[in-house]
C-alpha positions, 0 to 999 in steps of 0.5 A: 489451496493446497488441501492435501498438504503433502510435506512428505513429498515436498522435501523429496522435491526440495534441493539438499541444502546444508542449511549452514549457509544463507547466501546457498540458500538465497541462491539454490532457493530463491534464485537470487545471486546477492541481498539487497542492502540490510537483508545480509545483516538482518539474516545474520542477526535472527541466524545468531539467535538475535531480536529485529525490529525491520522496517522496510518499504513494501517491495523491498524484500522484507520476507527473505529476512526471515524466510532465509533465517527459517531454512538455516536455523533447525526448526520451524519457522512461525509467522504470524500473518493478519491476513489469510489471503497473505498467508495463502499467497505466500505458502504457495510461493514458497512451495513453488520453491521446494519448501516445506510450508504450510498456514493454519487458519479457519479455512481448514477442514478438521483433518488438514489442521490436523496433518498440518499440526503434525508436520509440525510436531514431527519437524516436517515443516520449515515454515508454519503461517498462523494468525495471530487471534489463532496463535495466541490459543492454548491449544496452539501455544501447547502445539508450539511448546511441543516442536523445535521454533526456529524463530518467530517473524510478526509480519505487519507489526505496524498492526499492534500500534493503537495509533495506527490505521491497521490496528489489530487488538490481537497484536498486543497479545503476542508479547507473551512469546517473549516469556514462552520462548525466551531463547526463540529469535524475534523478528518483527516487521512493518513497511509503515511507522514513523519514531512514535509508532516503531518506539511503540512496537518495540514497547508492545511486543517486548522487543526492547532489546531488538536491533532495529534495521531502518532501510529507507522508505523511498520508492523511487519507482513511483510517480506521486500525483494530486490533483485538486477533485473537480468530477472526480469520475471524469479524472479517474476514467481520463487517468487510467483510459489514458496511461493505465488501460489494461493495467492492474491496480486499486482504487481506494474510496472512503465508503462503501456506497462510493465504491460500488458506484466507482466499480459500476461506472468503470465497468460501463466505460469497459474496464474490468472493475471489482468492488471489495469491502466488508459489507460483501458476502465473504465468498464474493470478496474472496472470489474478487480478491482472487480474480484480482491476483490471477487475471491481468488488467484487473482493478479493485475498488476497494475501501481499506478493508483491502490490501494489506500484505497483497503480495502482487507485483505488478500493480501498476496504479494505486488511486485515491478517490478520498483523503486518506487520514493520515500519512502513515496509510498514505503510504502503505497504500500507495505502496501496493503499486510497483513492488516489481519495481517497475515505473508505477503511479500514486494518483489522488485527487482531493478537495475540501469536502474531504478535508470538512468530512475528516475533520468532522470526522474527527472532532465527532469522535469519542476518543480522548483529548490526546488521542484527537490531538495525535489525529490531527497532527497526522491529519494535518501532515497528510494536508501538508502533503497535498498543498506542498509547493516543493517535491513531495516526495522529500516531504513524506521521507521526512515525516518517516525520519528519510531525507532525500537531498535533492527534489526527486524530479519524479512527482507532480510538483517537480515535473510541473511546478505549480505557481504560488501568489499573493493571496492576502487581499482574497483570504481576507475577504474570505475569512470577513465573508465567513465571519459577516454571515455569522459562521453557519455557512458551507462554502457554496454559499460563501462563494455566491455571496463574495461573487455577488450571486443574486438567489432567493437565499441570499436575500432571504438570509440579509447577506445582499447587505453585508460588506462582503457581497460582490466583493470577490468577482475577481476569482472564479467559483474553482479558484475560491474553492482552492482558497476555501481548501487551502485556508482549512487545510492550513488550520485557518478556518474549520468545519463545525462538527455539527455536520452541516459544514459550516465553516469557523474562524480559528484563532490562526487568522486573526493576524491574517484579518488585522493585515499583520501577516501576507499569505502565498496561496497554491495556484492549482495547476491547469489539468491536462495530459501527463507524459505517461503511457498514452491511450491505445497502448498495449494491455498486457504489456507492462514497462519493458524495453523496446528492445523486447519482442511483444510477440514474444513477451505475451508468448512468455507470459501465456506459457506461465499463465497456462502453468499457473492455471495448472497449479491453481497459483497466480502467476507472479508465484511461477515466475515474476515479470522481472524475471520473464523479462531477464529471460528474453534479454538473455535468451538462455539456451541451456538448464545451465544458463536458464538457472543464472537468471534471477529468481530462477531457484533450484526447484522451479529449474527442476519443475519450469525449465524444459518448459521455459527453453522451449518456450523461450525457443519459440519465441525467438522465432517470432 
């Protein structure tokens, strides 16, 4: 992207700035009349020379408190990125906007490295993106001590955390700047990490004298949904035949098979599905990667080897076919959907299976005794999430240090409270089955022998004998299930590491069985259509009002697709949809009036306007 890298004729493109005032850049630049809450204080501590640890939701704007720092203070600007995919995406947004930004990473020939190295050197550049495995190289540390640093911007930080699900050993490298470049800004930032894991980045990359800005992690725009995994295929299909055809989003699997088999099945019931993972060839990775980015109605499937750091806005769904192990990846996962802050959905369904793999998972593994006593608190706060009776959103604000005082009225628990009841009598029957069969069964088993099931095993194994058999034909096999999951996320039974997944009593029950304690069980809600967006509507159409023309809308967006195409960029880089969307409602007349609408800077005024009038002068008259 971008081979020649052509600094010189950048800035005779770029728009003169006097580089003395931040809300001129934010306007002339980026096209935005004002800072949202803490980007203003955030710029005006790294302009002054100050530290920053900044956590901010995704979507929140986090890359303008340090891009707009880099066109005010002299210098350049060093971003370290783990992603190239990121880093790409981002020089060429910003080179959309004039600036003079440029990436050093290993999909560079030896001449576009060494022209970048020079822009560099010669102070063309506002802005350099570099990994962190490239930063910390001799020669590059040689290169940087060599040129005016405006300020170093560690994006990701939640990478250096050894505790976290996107640790990068490179990360802890990068505290070395602090004693390189002692009067260089630092700003380091994350949309994930609970006290442990900010107090833990701080400590890592020597920020222990950064301000933090804590902006609050609510994502109001997104519907969060759990729903207990009956055919899991069927639920995924329903759910996004139903509210999201046509629609980008992202599937997450556990492995790598599971999400080949789910790209497949979405493909031949006639979605555009693409399998993303380690195991790809790389150029067949990169390639779904950037079909994702540019063509709508595209959907990954994906482990979590994806997703860090995409910058897509209008990712309309995120779905989670598997448990994911902690709250932390819950949410920077489910935060890739709706950046362009338009409604979006967080849909998961799970089941105990998923809860004995994890925790087999765990225990299974070589870590130390406190480094499985940390998993499991988070694992558990995960459980906690799905079987909550209340809003879930006010719980996963909480686990970040949030609050949110009232339910959010936008999550499945507030939109369809599902009931609780007395489940003393059946969980006790359940644990007394568990423990009459000698704890070596799975929980099919368990289930046919409270359920009176007459099969060869059973009679093979003595157990038509015990107490517990044909005790529990009260409940249905899915209802036993929910209790089984219930009873294991609750810490009152647990899976044998062996692998078998054979269940075990905890010392937990033992007040359950001797009828000292009364339990309330989740009664899981009956499945049926939610109010979303139903089948049939439109496939390019994202959530806009009735007041806008479709003809019109799709007009606009094919404008800026045929651009895109044009400039070998994804089409959220010429203009995002929010901003497509203030241009029907306005429906601008002049240069003037077309560089009034948000996001609309300088440069893309210069380049896009004659374009967009006339476009948008067509398609009033649709």
């Amino acid at each position: 992207m971008y081979p020649d890298q052509d600094f010189e004729q950048l800035a005779k493109e770029r728009p003169t700035l006097a580089r003395t005032s931040p809300q001129q850049v934010l306007q002339e630049v980026f096209g935005y009349e004002s800072f949202r809450p803490l980007q203003g204080e955030i710029v005006e501590e790294v302009i002054n020379g100050g530290d920053a640890l900044v956590l901010m939701p995704t979507g929140g704007g986090k890359s303008l408190c340090y891009q707009v720092p880099a066109l005010v203070r002299p210098g350049t600007a060093i971003v370290i990125s783990p992603l190239i995919a990121l880093m790409q995406d981002q020089v060429a947004a910003l080179k959309e906007l004039g600036v003079r930004a440029a990436f050093l990473n290993s999909t560079m020939d030896f001449e576009q490295a060494r022209s970048t190295e020079y822009a560099l050197t010669t102070g063309e550049l506002d802005l350099l993106y570099c990994a962190p495995e490239r930063l910390i190289q001799p020669r590059t540390l040689d290169l940087l001590h060599g040129a005016p640093i405006a300020l170093f911007a560690i994006d990701e930080a939640h990478c250096v955390s050894q505790w976290g699900h996107d640790f990068r050993s490179d990360y802890l490298q990068l505290s070395m700047l602090a004693e390189a470049f002692p009067n260089v800004p630092r700003i380091a930032l994350t949309a994930t990490a609970d006290e442990r894991t900010r107090a833990e980045i701080a400590d890592r990359l020597s920020l222990n004298n950064a301000r933090h800005f804590v902006s609050g992690f609510d994502r109001p725009n997104i519907q969060y949904r759990i729903a207990p995994k009956t055919n899991a295929n069927k639920q995924l299909l329903d759910f996004i035949k139903t509210e999201h055809d046509g629609d980008c989003g992202i599937v997450y699997c556990l492995s790598r098979n599971k999400v080949e088999a789910t790209a497949r099945m979405l493909g031949q019931n006639g979605l555009t599905a693409l399998p993303y993972h380690a195991g790809l060839d790389p150029a067949q990775r990169a390639e779904h990667q950037e079909r994702f980015l540019r063509e709508d109605g595209v959907i990954i499937v994906a482990t979590i080897a994806f997703g860090m750091g995409i910058d897509k806005p209008d990712v309309r769904f995120v779905a989670h076919l598997d448990l994911p192990k902690s709250l932390e990846a819950y949410y920077q996962e489910t935060g890739r959907a709706g950046r362009d802050g338009n409604p979006s959905t967080a849909w998961m369904v799970y089941g105990l299976q998923d809860v004995i793999k994890l925790r087999q998972m765990l225990e299974g593994s070589q870590g130390s005794d406190h480094f499985k006593r940390v998993e499991r608190q988070k694992l558990d706060a995960m459980l906690g999430l799905c079987e909550v009776t209340g809003c879930r959103r006010q719980v996963l604000l909480e686990y970040f240090g949030d609050t949110l005082e009232a339910p959010c009225g936008n999550c499945d628990t507030c939109l369809n409270p599902p009931e609780t009841w007395d489940g003393t009598v059946a969980v006790q029957k359940a644990l007394s089955c568990v423990f009459r069969t000698g704890q070596r069964y799975g929980v099919t088993y368990l289930i046919d022998v409270l359920r009176g099931a007459e099969n060869e095993r059973i009679r093979q194994a003595g157990h038509h004998a015990v107490s517990t058999y044909g005790i529990g034909t009260e409940l249905t096999a899915n209802e036993w299930k929910s209790v089984f999951r219930q009873l294991v996320a609750n810490g009152y039974l647990r899976a044998d590491p062996d692998g078998f997944g054979s269940l075990q009593l905890t010392e937990r029950c033992r007040p359950l069985l001797k009828g000292e304690n009364s339990i309330l069980l989740r009664k899981d809600p009956v499945a049926r259509r939610s109010s979303g967006r139903k089948a049939g509507g439109s496939r390019t159409r994202p959530v806009i009002g009735d007041d806008i023309n479709q003809a019109a809308w799709d007009h606009l967006r094919a404008c800026r697709k045929a651009l895109a195409d044009q400039q070998g960029v994804p089409p959220y880089v010429i203009f995002h949809d929010a901003t497509l969307y203030e241009m029907l409602k306005r429906l601008p007349r002049t240069r003037e009036e077309l560089g009034e609408i948000t996001g609309v800077g300088a440069a893309k005024l210069e380049k896009y306007g004659e374009t967009f009038l006339q476009a948008l002068a067509e398609a009033a008259s649709l």
